[in-house]
MOPAC internal coordinates of N, CA, C and O (Angstrom, degrees):
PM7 1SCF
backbone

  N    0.0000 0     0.00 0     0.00 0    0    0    0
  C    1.4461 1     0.00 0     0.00 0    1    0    0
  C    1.5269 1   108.45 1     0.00 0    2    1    0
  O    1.2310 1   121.62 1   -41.95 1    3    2    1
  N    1.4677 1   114.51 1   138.05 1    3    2    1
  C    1.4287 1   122.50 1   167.78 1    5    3    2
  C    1.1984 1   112.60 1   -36.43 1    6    5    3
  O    1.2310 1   109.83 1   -35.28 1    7    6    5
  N    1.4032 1   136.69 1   144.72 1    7    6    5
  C    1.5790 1   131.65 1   141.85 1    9    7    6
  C    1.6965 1   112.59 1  -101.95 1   10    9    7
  O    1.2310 1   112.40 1   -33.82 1   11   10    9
  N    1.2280 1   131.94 1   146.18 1   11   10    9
  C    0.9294 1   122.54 1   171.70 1   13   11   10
  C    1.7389 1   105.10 1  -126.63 1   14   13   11
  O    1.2310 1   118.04 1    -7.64 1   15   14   13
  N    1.6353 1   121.33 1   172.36 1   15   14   13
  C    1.2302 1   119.67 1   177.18 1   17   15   14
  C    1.3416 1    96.14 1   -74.37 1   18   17   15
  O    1.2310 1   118.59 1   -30.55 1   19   18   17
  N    1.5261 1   120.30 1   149.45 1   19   18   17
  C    1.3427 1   146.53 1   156.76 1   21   19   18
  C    1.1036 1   133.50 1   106.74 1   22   21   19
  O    1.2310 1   123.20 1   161.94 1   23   22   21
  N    1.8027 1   111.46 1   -18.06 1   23   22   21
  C    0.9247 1   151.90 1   178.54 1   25   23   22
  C    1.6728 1   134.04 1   -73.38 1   26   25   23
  O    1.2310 1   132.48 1  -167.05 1   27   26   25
  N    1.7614 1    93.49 1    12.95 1   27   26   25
  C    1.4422 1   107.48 1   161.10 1   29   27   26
  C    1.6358 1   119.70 1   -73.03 1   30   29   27
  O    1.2310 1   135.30 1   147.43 1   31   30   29
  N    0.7909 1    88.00 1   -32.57 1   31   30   29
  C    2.0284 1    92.44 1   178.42 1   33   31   30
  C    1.6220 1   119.22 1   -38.31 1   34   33   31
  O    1.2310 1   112.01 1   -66.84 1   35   34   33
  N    0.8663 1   132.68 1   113.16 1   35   34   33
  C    1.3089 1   127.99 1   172.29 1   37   35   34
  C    1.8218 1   117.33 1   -90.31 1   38   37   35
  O    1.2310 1   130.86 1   -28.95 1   39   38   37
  N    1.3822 1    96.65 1   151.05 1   39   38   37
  C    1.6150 1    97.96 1   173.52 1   41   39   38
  C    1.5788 1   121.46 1   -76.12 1   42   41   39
  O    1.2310 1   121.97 1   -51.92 1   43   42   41
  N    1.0214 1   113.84 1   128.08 1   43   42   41
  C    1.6450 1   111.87 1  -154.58 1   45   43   42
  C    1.9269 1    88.54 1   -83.76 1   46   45   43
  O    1.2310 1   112.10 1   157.02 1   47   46   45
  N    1.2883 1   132.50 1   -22.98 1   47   46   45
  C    1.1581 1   116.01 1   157.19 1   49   47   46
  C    1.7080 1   127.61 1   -91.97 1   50   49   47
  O    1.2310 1   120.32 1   170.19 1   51   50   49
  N    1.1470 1   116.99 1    -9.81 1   51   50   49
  C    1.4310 1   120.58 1   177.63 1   53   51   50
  C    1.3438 1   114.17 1  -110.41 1   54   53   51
  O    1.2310 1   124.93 1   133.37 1   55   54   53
  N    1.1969 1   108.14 1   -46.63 1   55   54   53
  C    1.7806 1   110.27 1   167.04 1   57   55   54
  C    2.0536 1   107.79 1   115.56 1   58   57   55
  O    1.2310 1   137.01 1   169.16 1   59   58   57
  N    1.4643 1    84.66 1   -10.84 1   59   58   57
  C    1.9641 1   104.43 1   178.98 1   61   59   58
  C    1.4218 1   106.62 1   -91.09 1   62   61   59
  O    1.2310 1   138.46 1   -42.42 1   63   62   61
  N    1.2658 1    81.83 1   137.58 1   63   62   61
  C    1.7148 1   107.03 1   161.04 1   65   63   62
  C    1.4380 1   119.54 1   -29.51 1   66   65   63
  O    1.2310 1   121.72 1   -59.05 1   67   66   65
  N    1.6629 1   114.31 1   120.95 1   67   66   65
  C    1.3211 1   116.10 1  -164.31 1   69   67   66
  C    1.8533 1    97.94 1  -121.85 1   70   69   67
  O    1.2310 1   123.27 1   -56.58 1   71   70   69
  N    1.2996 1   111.34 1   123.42 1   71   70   69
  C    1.3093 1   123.17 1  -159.12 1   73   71   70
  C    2.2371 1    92.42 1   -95.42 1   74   73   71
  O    1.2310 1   129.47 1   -50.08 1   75   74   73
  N    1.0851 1    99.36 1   129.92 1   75   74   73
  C    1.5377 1   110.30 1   172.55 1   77   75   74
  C    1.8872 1   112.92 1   -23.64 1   78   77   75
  O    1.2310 1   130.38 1   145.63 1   79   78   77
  N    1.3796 1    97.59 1   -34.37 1   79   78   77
  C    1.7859 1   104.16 1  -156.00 1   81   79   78
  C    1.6090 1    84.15 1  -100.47 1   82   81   79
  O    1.2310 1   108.89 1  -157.53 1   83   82   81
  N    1.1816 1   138.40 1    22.47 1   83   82   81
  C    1.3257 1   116.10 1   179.89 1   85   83   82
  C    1.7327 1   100.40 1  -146.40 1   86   85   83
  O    1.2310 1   118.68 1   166.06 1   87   86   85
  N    1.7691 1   120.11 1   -13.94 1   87   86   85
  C    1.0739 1   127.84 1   175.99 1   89   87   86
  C    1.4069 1   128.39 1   -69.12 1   90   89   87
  O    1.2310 1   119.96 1   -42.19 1   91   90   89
  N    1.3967 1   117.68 1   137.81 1   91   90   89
  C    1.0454 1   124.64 1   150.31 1   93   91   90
  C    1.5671 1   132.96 1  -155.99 1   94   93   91
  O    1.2310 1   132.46 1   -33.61 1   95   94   93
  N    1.5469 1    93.53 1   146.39 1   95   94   93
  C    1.6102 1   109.43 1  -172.50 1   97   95   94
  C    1.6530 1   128.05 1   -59.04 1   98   97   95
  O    1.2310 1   125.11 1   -64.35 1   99   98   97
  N    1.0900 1   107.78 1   115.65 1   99   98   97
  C    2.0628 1    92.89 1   158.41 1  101   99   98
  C    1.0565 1    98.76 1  -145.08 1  102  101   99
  O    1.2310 1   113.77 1   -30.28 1  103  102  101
  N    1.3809 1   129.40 1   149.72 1  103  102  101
  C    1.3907 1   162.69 1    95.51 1  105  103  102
  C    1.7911 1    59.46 1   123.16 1  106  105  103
  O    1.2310 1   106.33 1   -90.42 1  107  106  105
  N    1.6780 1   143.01 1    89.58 1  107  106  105
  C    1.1649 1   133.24 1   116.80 1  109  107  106
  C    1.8595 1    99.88 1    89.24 1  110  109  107
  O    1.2310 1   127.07 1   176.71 1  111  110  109
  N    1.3761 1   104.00 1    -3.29 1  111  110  109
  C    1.7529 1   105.79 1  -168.72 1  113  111  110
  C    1.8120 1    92.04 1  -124.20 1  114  113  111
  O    1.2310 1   129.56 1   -41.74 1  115  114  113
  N    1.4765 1    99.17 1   138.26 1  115  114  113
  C    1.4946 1   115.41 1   149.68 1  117  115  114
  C    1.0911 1   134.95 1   -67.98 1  118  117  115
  O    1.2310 1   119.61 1   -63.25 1  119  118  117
  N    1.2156 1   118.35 1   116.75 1  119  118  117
  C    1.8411 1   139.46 1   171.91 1  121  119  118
  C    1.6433 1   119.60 1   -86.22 1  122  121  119
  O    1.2310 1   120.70 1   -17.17 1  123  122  121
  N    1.3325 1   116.27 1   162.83 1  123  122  121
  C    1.1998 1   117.08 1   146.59 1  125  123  122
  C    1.3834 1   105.56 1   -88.52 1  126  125  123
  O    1.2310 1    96.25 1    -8.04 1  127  126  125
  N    1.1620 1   159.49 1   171.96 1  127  126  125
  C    1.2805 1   148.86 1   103.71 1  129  127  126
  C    1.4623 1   110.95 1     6.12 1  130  129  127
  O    1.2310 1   138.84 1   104.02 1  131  130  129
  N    1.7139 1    81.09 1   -75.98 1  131  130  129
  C    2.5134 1    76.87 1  -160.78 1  133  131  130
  C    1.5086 1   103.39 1   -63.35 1  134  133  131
  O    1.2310 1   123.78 1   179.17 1  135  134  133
  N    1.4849 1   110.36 1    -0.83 1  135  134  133
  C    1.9867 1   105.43 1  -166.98 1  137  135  134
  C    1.8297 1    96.76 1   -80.13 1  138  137  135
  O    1.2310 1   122.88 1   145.36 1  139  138  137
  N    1.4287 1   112.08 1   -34.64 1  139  138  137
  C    1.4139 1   109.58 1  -156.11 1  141  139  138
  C    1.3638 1    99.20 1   -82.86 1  142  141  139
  O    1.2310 1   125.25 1   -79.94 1  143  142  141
  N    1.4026 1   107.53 1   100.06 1  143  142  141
  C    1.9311 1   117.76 1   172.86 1  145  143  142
  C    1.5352 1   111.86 1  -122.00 1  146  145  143
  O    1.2310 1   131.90 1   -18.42 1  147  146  145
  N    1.1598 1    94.63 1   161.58 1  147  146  145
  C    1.7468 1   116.95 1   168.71 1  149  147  146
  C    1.4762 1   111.08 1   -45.26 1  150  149  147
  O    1.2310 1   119.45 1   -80.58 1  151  150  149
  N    1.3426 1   118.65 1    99.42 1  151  150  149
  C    1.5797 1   115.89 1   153.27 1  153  151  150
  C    1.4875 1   103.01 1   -14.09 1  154  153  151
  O    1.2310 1   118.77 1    77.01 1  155  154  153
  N    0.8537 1   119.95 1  -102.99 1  155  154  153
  C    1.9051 1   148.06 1   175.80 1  157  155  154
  C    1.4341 1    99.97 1    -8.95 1  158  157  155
  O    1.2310 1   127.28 1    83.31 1  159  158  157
  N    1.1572 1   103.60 1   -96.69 1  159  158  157
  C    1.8138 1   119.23 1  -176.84 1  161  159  158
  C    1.1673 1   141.02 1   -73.13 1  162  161  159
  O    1.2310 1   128.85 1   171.89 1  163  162  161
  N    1.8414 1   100.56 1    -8.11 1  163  162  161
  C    1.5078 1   109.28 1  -170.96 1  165  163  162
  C    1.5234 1   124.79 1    72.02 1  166  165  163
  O    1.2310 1   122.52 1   178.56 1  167  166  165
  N    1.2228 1   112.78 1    -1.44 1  167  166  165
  C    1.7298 1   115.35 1  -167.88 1  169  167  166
  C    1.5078 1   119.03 1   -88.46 1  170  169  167
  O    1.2310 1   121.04 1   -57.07 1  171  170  169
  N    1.1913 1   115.62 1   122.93 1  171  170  169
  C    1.0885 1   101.98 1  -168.90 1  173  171  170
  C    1.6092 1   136.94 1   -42.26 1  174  173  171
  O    1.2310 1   116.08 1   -32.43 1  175  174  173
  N    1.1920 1   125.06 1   147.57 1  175  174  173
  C    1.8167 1   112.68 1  -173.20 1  177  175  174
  C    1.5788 1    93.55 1  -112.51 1  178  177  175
  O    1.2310 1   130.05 1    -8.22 1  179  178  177
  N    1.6609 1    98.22 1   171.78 1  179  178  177
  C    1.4322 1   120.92 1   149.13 1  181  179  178
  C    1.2221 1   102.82 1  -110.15 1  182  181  179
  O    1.2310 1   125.85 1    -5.56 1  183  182  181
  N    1.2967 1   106.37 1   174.44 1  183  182  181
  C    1.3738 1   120.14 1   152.42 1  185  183  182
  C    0.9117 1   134.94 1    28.79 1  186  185  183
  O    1.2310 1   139.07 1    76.08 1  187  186  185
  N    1.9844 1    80.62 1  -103.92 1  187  186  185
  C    1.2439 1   127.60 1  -153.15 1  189  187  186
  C    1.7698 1   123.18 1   -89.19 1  190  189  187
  O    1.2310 1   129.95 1   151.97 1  191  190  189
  N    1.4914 1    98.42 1   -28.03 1  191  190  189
  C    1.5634 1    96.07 1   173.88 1  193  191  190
  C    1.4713 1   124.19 1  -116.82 1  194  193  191
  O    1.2310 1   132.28 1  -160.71 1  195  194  193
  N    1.4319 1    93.88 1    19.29 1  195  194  193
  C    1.7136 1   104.90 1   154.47 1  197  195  194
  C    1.4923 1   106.99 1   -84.26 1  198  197  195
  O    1.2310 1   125.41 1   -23.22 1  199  198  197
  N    1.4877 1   107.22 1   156.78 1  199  198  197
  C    1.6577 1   135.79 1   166.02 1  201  199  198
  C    1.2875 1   125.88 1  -135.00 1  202  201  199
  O    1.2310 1   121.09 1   -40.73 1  203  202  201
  N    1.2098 1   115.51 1   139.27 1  203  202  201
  C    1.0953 1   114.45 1  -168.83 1  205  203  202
  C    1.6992 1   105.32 1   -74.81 1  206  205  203
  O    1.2310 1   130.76 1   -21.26 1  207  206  205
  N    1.8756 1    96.85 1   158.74 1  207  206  205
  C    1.5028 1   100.97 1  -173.56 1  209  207  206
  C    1.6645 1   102.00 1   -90.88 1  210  209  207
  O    1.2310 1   116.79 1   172.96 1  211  210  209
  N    1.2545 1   123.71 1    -7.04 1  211  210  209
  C    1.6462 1   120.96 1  -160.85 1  213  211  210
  C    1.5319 1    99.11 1   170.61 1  214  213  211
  O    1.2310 1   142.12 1   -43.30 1  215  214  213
  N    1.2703 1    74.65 1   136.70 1  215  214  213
  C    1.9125 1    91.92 1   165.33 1  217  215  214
  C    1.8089 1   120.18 1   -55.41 1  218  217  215
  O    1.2310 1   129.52 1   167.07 1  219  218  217
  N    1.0349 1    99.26 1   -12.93 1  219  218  217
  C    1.4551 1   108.53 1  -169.85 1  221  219  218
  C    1.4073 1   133.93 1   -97.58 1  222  221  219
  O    1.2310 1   128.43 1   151.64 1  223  222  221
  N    1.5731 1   101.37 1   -28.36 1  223  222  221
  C    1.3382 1   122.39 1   155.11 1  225  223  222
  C    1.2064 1   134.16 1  -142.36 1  226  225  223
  O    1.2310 1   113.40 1   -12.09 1  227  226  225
  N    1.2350 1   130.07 1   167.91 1  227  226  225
  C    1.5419 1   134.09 1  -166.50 1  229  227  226
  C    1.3746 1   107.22 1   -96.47 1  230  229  227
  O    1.2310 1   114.29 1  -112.30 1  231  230  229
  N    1.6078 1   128.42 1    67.70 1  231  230  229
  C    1.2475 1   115.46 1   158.09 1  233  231  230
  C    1.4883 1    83.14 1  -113.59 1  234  233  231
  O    1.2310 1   131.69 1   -21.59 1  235  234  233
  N    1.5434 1    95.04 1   158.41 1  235  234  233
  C    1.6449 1   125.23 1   168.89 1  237  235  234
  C    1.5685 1   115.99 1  -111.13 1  238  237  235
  O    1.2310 1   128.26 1   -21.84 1  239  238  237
  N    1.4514 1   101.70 1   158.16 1  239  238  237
  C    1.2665 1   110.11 1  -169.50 1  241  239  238
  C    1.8814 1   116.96 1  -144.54 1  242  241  239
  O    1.2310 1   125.01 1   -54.72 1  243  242  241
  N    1.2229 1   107.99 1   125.28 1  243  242  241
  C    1.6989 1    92.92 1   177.98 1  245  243  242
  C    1.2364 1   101.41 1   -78.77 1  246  245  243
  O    1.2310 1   126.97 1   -27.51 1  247  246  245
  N    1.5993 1   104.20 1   152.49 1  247  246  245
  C    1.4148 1   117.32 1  -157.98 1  249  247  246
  C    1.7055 1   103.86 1   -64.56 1  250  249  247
  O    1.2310 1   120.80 1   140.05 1  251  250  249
  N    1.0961 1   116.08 1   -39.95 1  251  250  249
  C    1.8980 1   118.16 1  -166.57 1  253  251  250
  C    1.6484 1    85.02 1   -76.51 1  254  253  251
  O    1.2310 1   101.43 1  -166.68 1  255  254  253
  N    1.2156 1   151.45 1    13.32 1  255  254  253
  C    1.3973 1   146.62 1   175.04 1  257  255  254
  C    2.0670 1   101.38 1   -86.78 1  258  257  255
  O    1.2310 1   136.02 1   113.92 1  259  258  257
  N    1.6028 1    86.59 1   -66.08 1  259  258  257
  C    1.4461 1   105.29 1   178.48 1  261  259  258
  C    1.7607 1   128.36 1   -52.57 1  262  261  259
  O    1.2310 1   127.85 1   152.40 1  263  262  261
  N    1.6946 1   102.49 1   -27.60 1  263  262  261
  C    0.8742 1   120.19 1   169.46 1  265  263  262
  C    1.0802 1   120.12 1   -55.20 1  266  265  263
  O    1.2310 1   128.05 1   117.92 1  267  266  265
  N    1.3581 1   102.11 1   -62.08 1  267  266  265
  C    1.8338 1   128.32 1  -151.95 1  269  267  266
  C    1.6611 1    94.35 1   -79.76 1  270  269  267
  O    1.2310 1   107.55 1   157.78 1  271  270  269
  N    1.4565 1   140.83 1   -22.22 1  271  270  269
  C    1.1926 1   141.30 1   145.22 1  273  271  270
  C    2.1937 1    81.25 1   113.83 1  274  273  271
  O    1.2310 1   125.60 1  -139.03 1  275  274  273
  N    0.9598 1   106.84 1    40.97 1  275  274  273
  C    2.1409 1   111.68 1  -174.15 1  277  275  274
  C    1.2671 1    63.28 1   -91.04 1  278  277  275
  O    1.2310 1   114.24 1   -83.76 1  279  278  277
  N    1.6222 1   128.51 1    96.24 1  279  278  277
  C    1.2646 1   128.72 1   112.79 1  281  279  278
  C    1.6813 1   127.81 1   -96.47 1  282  281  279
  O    1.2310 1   122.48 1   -22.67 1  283  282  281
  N    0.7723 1   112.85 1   157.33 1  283  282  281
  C    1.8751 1   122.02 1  -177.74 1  285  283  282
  C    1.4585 1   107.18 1   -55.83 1  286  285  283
  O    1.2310 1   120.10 1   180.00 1  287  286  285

């Protein structure tokens, strides 16, 4: 398999190689894009309108999830 530079990063939900053009950051951890979803619903998030569920760990949540009380 190819190696390329930059491409040490791992997906903090998949565990694969996360390429610059497809990454993204929260709370200090690497994503894919399509990896970073709703605890709750599975749907994909941005950013910006996820919240965190607890100080304690890194699951995310879209906000109308947290609201609506779609806990497990």
């Amino acid at each position: 398999m190819a190696s390329f530079a930059g491409t040490t990063q791992k997906c903090k939900a998949c565990e694969k190689a996360v390429y610059l053009v497809d990454q993204l950051t929260a709370d200090n951890k690497i994503y894919h894009k399509s990896c970073f979803r709703c605890y709750h619903c599975k749907g994909t998030l941005k950013n910006n309108p996820s919240q965190r569920e607890s100080e304690k760990d890194s699951k995310f949540s879209l906000s109308r999830d947290t609201q609506m009380g779609d806990h497990p």
